[in-house]
C-alpha positions as CSV (number, residue, x, y, z in Angstrom):
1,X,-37.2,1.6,-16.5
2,X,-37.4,-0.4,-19.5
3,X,-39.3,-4.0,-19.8
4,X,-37.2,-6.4,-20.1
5,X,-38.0,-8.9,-23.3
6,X,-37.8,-12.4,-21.9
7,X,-37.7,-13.8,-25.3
8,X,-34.8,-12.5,-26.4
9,X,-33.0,-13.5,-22.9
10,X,-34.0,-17.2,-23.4
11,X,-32.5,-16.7,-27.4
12,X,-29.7,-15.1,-26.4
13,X,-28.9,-17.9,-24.1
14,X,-29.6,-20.7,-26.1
15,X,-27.6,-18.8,-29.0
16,X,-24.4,-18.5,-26.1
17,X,-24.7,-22.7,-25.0
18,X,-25.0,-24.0,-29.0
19,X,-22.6,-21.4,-30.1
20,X,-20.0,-22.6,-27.4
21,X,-20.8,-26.5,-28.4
22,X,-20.4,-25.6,-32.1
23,X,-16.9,-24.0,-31.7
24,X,-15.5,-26.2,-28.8
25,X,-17.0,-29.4,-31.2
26,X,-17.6,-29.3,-34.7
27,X,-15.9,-26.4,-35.8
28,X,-12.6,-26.2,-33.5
29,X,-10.0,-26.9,-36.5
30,X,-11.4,-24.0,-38.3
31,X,-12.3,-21.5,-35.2
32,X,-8.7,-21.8,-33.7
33,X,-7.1,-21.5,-37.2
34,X,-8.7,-17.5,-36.9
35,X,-7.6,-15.4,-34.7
36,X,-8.5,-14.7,-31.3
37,X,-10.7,-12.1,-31.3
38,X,-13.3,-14.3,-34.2
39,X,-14.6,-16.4,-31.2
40,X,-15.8,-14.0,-28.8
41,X,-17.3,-11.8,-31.3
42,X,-19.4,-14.4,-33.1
43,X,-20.6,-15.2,-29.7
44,X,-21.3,-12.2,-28.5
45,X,-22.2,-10.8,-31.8
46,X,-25.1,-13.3,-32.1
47,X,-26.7,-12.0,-28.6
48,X,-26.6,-8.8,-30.0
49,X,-28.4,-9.1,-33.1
50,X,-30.9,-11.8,-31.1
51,X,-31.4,-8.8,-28.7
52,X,-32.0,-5.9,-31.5
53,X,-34.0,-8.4,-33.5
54,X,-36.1,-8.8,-30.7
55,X,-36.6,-5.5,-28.8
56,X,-36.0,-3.3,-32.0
57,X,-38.0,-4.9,-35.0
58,X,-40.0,-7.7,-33.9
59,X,-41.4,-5.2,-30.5
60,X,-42.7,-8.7,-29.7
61,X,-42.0,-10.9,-26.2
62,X,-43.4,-14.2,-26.7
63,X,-43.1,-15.3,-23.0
64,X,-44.6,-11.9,-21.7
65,X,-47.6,-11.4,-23.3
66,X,-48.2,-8.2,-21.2
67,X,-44.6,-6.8,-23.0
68,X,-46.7,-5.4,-26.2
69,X,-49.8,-4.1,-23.8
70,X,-47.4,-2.0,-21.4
71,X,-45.1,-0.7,-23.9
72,X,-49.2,0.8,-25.9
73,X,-49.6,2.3,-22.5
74,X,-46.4,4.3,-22.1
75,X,-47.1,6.4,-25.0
């Protein structure tokens, strides 16, 4: 089973709450003027790239430090 990166949980979760606040209040004139489908995916789209970014490129946990060590020892 893979390790799960609690970083990019934690970013993905901020990303989902200031997302939401964004679009419900700053940017609802211009967000409900798109169509439906641009909300969700900018949402959702952002955990995504948080989560690649993370587990992908970076190969980097912050909270875990033990993420980097056990991946070493897999190989």
């Amino acid at each position: 089973m893979e390790r799960l990166n609690i970083t990019s949980m934690v970013l993905g979760l901020i990303w989902v709450i200031v997302s939401y606040l964004l679009i419900t209040t700053v940017m609802s004139e211009w967000f409900y003027a798109q169509p439906v489908w641009v909300i969700p995916v900018t949402i959702i789209g952002g955990v995504i790239v948080i989560r690649i970014l993370f587990n992908q490129v970076f190969k980097v946990d912050f909270i875990n430090k033990k993420y980097h060590k056990n991946q070493n020892r897999r190989k």
